[in-house]
Backbone bond lengths (Angstrom), bond angles and torsions (degrees), N, CA, C in turn:
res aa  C-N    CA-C-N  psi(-1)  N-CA   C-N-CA  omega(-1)  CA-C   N-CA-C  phi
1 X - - - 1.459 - - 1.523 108.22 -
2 X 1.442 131.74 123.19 1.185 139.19 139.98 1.057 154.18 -66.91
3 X 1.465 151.66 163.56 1.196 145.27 173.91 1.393 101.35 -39.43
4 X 1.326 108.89 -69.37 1.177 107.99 -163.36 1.606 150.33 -37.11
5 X 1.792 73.47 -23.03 1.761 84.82 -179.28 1.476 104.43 -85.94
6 X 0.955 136.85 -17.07 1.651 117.30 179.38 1.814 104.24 -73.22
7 X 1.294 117.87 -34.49 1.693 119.50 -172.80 1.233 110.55 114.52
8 X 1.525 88.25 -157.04 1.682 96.74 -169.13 1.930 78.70 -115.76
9 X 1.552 91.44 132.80 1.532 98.60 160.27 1.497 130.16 -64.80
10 X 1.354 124.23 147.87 1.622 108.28 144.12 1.446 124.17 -78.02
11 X 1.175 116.83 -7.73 1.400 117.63 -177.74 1.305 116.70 -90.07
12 X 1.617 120.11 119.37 1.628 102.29 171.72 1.236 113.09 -127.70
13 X 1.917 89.15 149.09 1.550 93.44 -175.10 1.893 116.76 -84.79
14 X 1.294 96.78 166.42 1.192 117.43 175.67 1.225 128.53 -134.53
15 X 1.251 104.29 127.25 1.878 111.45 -152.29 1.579 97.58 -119.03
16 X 1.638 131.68 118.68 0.844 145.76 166.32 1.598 130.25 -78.27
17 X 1.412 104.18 103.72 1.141 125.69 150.25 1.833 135.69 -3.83
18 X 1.340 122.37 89.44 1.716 107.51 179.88 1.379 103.80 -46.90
19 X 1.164 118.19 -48.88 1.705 120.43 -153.22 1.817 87.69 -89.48
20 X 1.103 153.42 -10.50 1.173 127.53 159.00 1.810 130.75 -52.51
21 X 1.118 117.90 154.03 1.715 116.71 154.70 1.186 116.55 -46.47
22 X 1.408 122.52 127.36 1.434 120.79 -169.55 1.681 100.51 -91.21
23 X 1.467 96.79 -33.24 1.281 115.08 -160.45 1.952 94.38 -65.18
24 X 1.602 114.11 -35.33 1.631 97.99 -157.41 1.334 99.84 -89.22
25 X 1.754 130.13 16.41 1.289 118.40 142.49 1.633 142.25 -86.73
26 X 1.788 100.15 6.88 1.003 96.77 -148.18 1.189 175.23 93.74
27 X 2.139 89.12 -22.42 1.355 94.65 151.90 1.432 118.72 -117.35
28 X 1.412 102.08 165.02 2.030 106.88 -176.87 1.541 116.68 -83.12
29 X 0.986 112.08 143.18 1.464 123.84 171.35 1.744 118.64 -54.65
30 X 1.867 86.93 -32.24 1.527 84.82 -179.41 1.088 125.34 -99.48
31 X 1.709 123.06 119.56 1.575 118.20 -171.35 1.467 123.32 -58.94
32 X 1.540 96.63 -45.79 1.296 106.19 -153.31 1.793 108.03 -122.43
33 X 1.556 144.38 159.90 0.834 129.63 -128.22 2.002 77.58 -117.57
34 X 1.480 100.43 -178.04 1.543 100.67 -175.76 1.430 109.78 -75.26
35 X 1.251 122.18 -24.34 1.575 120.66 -178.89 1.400 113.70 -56.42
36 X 1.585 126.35 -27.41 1.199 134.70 179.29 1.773 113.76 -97.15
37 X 1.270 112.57 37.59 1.429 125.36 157.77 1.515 117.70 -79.96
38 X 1.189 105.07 99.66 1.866 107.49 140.91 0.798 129.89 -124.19
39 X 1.046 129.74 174.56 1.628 178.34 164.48 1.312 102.85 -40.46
40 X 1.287 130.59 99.83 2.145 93.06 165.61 2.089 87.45 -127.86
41 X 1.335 107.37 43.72 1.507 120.72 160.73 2.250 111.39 -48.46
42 X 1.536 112.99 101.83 2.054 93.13 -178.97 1.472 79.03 -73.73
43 X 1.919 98.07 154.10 1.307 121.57 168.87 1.832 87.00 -73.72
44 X 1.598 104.40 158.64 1.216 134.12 -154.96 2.079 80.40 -102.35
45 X 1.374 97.46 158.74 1.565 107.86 177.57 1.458 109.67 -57.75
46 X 1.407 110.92 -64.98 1.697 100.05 165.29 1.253 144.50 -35.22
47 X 1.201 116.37 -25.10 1.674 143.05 -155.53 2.202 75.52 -98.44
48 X 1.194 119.10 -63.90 1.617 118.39 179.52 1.301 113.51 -54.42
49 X 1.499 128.45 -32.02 1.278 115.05 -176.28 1.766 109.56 -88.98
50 X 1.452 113.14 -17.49 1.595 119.88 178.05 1.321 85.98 -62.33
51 X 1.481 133.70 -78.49 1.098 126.82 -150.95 1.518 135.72 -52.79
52 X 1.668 90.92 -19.91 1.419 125.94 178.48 1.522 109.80 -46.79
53 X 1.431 85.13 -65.54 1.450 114.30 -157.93 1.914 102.15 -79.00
54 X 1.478 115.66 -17.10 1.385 107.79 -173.00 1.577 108.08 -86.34
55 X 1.754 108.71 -30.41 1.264 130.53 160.93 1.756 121.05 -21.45
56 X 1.951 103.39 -68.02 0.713 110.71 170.19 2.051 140.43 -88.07
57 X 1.209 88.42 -10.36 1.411 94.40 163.98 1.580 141.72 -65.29
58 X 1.015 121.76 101.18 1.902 134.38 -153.07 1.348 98.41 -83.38
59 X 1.407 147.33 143.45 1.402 129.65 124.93 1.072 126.79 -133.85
60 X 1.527 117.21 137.70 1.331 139.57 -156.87 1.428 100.14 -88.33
61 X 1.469 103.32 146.96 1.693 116.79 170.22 1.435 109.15 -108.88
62 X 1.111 110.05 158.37 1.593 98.34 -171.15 1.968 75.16 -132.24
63 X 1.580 93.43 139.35 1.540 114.97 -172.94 1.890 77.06 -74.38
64 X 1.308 128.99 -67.12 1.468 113.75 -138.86 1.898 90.45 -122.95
65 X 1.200 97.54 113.33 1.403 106.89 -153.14 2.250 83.45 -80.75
66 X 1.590 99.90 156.42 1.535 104.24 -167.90 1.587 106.28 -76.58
67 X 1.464 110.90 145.98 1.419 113.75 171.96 1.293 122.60 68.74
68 X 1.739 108.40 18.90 1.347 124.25 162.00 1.883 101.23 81.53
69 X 1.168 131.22 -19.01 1.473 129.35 167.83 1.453 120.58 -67.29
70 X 1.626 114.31 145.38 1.753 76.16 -169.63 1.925 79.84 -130.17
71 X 1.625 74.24 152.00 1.842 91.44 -163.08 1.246 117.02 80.56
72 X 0.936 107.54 4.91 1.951 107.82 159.59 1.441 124.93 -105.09
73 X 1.461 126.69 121.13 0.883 148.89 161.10 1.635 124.65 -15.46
74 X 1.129 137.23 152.79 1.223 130.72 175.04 1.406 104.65 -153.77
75 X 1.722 123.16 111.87 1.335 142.91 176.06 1.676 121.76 -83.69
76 X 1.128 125.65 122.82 1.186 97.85 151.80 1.792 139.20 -106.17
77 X 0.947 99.07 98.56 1.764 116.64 -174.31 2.090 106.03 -16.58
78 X 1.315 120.04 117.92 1.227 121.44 -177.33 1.324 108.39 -77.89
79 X 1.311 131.99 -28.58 1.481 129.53 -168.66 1.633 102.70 -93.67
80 X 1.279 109.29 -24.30 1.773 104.15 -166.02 2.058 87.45 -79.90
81 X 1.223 106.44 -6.24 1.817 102.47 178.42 1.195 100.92 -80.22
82 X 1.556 119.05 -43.46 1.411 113.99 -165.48 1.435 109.60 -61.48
83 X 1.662 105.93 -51.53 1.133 96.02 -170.91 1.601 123.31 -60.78
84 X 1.524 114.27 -30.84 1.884 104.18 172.74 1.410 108.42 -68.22
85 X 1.041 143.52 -9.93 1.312 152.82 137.55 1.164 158.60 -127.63
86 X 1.246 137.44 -140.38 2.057 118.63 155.69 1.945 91.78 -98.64
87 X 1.029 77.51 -151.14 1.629 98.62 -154.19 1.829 110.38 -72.38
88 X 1.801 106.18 103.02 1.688 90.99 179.87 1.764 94.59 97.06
89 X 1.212 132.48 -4.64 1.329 119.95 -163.73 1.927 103.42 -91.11
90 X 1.361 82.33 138.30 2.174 92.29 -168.01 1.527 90.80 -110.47
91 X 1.101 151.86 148.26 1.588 162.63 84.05 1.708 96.18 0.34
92 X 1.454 82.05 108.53 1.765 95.74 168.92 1.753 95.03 -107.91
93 X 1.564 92.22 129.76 1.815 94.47 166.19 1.594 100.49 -99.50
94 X 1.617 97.79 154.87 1.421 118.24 -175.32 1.624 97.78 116.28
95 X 1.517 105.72 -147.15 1.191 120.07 -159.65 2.238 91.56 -90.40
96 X 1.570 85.75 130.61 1.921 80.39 166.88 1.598 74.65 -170.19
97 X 1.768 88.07 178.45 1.658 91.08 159.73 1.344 129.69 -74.93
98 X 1.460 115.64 156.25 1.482 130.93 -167.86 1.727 100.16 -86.50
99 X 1.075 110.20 -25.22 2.070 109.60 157.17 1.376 114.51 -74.29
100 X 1.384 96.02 -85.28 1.593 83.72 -172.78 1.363 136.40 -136.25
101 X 1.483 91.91 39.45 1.435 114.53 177.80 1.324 150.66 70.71
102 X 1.355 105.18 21.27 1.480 136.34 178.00 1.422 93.61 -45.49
103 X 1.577 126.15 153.90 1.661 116.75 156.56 1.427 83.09 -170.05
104 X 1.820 121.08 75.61 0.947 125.44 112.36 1.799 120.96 -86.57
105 X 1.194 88.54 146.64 1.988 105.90 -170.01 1.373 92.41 -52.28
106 X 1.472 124.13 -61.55 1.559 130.20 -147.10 1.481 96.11 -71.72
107 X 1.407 137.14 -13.81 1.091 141.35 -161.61 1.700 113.77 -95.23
108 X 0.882 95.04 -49.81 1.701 120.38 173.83 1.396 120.83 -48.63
109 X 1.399 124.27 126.97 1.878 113.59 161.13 1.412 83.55 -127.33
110 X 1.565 118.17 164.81 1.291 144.88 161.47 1.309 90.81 -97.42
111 X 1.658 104.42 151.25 1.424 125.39 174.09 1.662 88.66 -123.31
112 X 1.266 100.94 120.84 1.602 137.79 -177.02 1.515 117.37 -47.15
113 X 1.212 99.31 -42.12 1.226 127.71 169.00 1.350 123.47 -22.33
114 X 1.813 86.43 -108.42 2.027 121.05 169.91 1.539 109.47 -80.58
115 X 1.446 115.33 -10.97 1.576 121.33 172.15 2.035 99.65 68.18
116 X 1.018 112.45 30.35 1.638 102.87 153.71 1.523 111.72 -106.41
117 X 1.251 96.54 -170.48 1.416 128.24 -141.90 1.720 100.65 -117.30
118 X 1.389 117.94 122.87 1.539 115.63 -179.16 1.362 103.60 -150.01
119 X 1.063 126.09 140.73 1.550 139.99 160.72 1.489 137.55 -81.62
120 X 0.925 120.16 155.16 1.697 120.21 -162.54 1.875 97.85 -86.83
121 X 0.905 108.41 11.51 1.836 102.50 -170.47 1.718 98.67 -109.57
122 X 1.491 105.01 129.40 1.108 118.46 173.33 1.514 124.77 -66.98
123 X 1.066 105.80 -13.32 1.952 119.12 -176.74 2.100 94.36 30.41
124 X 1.139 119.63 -132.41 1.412 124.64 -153.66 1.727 103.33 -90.42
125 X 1.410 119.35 10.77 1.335 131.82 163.82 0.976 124.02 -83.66
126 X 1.741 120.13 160.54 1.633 129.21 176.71 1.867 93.12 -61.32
127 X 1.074 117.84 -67.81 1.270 122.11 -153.31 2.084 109.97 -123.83
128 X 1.116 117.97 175.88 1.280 128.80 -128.21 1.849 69.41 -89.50
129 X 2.039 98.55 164.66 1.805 94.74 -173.25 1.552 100.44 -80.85
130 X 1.749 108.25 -29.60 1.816 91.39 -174.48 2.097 107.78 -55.57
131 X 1.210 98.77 -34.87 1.667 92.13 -155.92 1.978 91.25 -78.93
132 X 1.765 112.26 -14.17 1.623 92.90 173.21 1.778 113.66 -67.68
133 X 1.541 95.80 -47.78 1.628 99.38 174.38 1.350 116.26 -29.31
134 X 1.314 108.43 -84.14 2.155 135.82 -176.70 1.638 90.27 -32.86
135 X 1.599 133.87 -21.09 1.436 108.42 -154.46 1.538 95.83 -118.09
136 X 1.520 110.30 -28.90 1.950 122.89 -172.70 1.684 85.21 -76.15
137 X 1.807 113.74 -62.28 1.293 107.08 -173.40 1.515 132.28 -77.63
138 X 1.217 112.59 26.09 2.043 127.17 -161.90 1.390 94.65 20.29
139 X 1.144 137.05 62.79 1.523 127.40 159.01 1.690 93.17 -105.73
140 X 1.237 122.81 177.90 1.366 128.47 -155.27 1.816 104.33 -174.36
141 X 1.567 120.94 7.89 1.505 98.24 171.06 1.361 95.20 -141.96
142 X 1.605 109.89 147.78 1.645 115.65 -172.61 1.513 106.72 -146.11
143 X 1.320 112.64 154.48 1.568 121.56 177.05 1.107 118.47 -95.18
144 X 1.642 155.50 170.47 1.132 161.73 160.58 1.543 97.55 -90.40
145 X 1.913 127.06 140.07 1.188 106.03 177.07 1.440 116.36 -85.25
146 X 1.338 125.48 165.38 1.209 121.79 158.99 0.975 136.80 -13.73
147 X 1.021 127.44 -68.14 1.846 147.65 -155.12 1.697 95.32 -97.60
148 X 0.953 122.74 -18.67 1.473 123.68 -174.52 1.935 107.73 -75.30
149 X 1.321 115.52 156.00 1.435 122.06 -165.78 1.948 115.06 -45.98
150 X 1.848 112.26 -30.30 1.522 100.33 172.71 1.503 101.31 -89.85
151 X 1.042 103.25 -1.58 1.783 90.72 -160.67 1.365 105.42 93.56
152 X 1.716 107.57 -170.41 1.749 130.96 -176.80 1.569 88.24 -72.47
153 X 1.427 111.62 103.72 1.840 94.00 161.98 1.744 86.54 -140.73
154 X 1.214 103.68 144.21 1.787 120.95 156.75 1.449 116.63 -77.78
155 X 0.935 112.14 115.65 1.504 112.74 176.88 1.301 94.91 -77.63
156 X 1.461 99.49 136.79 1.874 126.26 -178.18 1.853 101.86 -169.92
157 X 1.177 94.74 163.51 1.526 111.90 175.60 1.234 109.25 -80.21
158 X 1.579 111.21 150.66 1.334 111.25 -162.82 1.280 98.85 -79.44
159 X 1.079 112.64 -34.45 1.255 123.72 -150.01 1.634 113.83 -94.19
160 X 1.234 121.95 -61.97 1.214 118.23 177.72 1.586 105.54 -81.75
161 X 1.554 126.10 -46.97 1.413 128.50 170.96 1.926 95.85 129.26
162 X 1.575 114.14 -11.34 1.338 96.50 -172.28 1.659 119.64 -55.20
163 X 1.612 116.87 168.63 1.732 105.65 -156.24 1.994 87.48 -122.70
164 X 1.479 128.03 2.28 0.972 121.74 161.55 1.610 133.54 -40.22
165 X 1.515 117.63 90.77 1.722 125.69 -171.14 1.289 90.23 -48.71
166 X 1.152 139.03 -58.10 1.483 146.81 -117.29 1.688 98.80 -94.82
167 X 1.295 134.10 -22.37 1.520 151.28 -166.49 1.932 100.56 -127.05
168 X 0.983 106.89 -18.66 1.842 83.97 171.72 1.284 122.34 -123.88
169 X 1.496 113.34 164.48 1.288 132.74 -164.64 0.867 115.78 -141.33
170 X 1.472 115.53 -172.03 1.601 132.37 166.80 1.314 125.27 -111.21
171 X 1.421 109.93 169.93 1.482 104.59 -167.87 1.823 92.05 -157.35
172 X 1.362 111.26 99.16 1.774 109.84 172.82 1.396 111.49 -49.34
173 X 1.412 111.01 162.07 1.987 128.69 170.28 1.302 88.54 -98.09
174 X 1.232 108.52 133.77 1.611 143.96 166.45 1.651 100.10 -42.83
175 X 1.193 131.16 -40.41 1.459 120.53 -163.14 1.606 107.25 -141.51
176 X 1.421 109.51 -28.19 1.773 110.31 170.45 1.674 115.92 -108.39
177 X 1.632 89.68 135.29 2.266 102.31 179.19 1.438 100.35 -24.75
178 X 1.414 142.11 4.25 1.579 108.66 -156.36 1.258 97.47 -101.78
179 X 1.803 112.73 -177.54 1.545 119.31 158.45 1.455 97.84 -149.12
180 X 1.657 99.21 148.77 1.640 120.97 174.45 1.466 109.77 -83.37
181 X 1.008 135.80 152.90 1.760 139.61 148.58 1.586 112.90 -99.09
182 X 1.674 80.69 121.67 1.922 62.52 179.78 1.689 81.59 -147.01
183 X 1.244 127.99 162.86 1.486 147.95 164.77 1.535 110.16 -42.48
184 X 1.446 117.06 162.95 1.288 140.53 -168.32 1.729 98.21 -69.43
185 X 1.447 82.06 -63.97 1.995 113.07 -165.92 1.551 86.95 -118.84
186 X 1.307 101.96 167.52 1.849 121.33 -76.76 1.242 127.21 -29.81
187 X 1.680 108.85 -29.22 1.736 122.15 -150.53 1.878 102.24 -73.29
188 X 1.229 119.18 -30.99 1.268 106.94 -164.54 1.780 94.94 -100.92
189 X 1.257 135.97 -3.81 1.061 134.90 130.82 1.718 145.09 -8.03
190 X 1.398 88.16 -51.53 1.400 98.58 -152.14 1.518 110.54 -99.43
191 X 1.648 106.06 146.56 1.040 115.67 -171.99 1.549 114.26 -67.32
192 X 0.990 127.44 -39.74 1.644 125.71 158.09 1.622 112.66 -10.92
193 X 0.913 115.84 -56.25 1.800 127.00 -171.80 1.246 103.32 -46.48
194 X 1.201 112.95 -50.96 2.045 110.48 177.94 1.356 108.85 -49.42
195 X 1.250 131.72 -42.66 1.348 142.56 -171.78 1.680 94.98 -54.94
196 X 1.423 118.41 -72.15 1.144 140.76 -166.55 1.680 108.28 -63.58
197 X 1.499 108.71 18.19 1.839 104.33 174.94 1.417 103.71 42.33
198 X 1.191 119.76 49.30 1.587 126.86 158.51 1.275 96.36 -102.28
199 X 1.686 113.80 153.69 1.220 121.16 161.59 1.656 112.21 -107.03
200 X 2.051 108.32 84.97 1.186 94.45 -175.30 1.658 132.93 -50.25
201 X 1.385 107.20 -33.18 1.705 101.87 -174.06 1.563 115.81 -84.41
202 X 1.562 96.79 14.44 1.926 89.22 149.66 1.465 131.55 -116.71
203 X 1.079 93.16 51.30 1.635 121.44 -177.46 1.354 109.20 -78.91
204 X 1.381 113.58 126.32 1.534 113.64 -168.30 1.552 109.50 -146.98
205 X 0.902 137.85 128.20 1.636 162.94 168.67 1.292 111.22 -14.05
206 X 1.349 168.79 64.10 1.605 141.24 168.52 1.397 120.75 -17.14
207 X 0.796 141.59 -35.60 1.675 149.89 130.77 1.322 129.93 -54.64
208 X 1.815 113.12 101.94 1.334 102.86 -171.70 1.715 82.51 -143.23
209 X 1.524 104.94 139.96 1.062 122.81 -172.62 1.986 118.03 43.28
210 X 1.324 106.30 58.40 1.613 106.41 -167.35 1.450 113.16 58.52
211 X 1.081 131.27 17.67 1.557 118.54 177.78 1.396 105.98 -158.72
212 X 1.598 100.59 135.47 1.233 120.33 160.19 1.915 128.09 -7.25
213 X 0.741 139.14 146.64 1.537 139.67 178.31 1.500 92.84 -69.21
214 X 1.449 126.34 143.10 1.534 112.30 161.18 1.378 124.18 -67.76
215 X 1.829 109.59 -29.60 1.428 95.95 -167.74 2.090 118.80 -82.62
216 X 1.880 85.05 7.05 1.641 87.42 171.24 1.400 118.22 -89.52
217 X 1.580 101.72 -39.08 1.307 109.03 176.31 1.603 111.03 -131.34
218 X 1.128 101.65 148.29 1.734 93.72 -171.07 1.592 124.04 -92.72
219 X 0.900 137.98 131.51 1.577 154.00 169.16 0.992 111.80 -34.34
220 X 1.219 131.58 95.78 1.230 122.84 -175.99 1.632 124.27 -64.66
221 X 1.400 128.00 128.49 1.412 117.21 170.81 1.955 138.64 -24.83
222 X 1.704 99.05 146.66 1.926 65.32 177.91 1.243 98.15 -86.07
223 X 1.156 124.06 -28.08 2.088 109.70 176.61 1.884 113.95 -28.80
224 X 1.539 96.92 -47.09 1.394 112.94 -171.18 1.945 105.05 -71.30
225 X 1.434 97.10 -44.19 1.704 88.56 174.26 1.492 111.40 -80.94
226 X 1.205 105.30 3.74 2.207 100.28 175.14 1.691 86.36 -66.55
227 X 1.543 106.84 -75.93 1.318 123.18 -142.55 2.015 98.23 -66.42
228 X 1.102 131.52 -3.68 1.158 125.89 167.45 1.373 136.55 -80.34
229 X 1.476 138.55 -179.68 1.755 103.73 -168.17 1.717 76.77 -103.15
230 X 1.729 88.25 156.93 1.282 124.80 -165.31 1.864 106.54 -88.84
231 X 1.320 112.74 58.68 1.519 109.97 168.97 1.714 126.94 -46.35
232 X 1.118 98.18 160.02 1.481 106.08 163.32 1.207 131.03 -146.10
233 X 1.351 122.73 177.89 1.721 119.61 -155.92 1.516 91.57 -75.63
234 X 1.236 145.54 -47.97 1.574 133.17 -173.33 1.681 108.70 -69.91
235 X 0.979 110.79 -45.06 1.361 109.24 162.81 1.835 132.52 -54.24
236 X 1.512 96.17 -33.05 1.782 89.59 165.24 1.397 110.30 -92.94
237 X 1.304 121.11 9.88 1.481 111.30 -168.68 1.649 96.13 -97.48
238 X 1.821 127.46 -31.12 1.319 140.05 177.14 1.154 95.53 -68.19
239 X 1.352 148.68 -40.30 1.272 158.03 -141.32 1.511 83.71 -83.38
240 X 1.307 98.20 -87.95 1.713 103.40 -170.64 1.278 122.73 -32.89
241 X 1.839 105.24 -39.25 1.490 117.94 176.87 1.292 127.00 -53.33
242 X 1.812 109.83 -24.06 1.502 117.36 -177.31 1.411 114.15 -98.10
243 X 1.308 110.66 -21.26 2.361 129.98 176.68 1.482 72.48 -57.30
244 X 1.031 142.26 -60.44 1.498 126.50 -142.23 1.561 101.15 -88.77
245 X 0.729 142.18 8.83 1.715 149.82 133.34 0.899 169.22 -132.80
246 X 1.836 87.11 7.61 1.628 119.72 135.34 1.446 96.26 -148.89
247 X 1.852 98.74 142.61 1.694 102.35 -167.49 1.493 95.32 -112.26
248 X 1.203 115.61 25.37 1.256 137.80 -165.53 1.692 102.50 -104.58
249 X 1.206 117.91 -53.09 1.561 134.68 171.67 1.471 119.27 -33.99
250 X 1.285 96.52 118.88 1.364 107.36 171.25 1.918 124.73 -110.57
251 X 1.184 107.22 167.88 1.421 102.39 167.39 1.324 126.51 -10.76
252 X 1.079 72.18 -81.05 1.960 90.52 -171.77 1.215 95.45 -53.95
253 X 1.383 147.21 -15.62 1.304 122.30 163.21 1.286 132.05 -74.67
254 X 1.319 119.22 15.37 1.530 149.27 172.50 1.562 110.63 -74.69
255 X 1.595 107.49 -10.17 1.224 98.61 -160.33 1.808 117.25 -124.04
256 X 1.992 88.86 0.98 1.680 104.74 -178.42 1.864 98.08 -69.98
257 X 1.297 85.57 155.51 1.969 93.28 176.50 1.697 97.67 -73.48
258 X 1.563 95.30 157.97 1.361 141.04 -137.74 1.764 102.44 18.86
259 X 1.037 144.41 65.44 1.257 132.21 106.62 1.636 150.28 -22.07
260 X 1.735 72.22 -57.44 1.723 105.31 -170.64 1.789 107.40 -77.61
261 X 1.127 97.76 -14.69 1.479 102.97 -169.24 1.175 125.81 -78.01
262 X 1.167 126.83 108.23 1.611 139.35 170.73 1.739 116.86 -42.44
263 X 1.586 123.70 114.92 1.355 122.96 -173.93 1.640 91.47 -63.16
264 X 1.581 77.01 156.87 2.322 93.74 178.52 1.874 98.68 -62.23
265 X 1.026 105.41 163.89 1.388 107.01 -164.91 1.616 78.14 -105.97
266 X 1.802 117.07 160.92 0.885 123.75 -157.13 1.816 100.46 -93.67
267 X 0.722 163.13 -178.88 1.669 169.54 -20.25 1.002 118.11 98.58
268 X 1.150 138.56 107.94 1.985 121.79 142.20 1.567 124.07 -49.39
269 X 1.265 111.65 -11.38 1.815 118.09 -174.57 1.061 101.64 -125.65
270 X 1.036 130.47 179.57 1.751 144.44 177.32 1.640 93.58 -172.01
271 X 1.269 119.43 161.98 1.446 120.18 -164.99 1.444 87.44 -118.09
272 X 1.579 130.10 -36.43 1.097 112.71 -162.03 1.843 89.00 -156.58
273 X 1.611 100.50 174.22 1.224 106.42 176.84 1.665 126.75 -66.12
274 X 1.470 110.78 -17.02 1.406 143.03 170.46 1.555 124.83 -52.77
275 X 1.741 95.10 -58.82 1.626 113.93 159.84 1.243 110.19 -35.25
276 X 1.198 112.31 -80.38 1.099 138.82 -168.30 1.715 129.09 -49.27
């Protein structure tokens, strides 16, 4: 099939020109009216990570803002922790130690005495804090706590009843798990004990090397002495220095001005009665 066979049209076309007037045909350039304006601008990578980040950002109102200010912030300072203790260390109220705050039960003896609370763990000391107390404070009788593996028991001699830590011991039964406590002088002495299927010459101290026996009182962990405050020997010796004139005093009272202060050392001379 060819052109030819359809003919010659009456209709003719008309083919418009780029470089003509658009305008002197009549029609407009503009299709569409201004209400149908957008944007097709891509947000830029930055513009994605703002949004990212605004996406995920939360913030909390606090109904009762801290320390009675409202819209103010409340920090807690990491070094002013260290220093009331080592690292992570909280003030337990109730029964713990009066150093540095141990308050496992099994750990703990009361000293009979002043009625506080001390632990068998030496933390940065020669020897354990109950046996520093009993020796800075000459007290000499202590309880096991409650909740701890014997229970509430007073260590005393079986035999006579004296409550001196520092002079009694134990002594195993020849054929049954148990053991007696009995004193250095006279009670673990005496010939009687053979009678009684004791084995006097395995008589042994509750105090061995400054500290408690473990299986009376238990050792405290070092996990447990990380997280406790980190005392020291000049520091329990001020400590003790202040129980004795207020038994009321705590730690933190280690830390009012002149505490820390060393008395003037004394003189062989004095110039006048004034000095002096």
């Amino acid at each position: 099939m060819s052109v030819a066979d359809y003919g010659p049209s009456s209709q003719t076309l008309t083919f418009l020109d780029p470089e003509d007037d658009l305008g002197s045909l009549g029609i407009g350039a503009d299709t569409q009216g201004d209400g149908y304006d957008f944007h097709y601008t891509l947000p830029s990578q930055s513009q994605h990570l703002e949004e990212s980040l605004r996406s995920k950002l939360v913030i909390h109102e606090v109904d009762e803002p801290p320390l009675g200010v409202p819209g103010e912030l409340h920090f807690d300072d990491e070094e002013e922790e260290v220093e009331r203790g080592g690292a992570g260390f909280q003030p337990v109220p109730g029964t713990s130690c009066s150093y540095c705050g141990i308050h496992d039960p099994a750990t703990l003896v009361n000293c009979n005495i002043c009625k506080r609370w001390f632990c068998n763990s030496r933390g940065n000391t020669s020897g354990s804090h109950i046996v520093n107390h009993l020796v800075r404070a000459k007290h000499k009788e202590v309880t096991l706590h409650k909740d701890g593996p014997l229970g509430e028991t007073v260590l005393e001699c079986y035999s006579c009843g004296t409550r001196n830590v520092f002079v009694l011991g134990f002594i195993p039964a020849k054929a049954d798990s148990v053991v007696v406590l009995l004193c250095r002088q006279p009670c673990a002495a005496q010939n009687s004990l053979k009678d009684m299927n004791w084995e006097q010459e395995s008589w042994r101290p509750l105090i061995t090397d400054r500290q408690l026996l473990s299986w009376l009182v238990k050792v405290p962990g070092d996990a447990e002495q990380l997280r406790a405050r980190q005392i020291t020997a000049p520091q329990i010796n001020k400590l003790e220095d202040l129980w004795k004139e207020n038994v009321d005093a705590g730690f933190q009272d280690l830390e009012k001005p002149g505490v820390d202060e060393d008395p003037a050392q004394v003189l062989l001379r004095y110039q006048d009665g004034y000095q002096y």
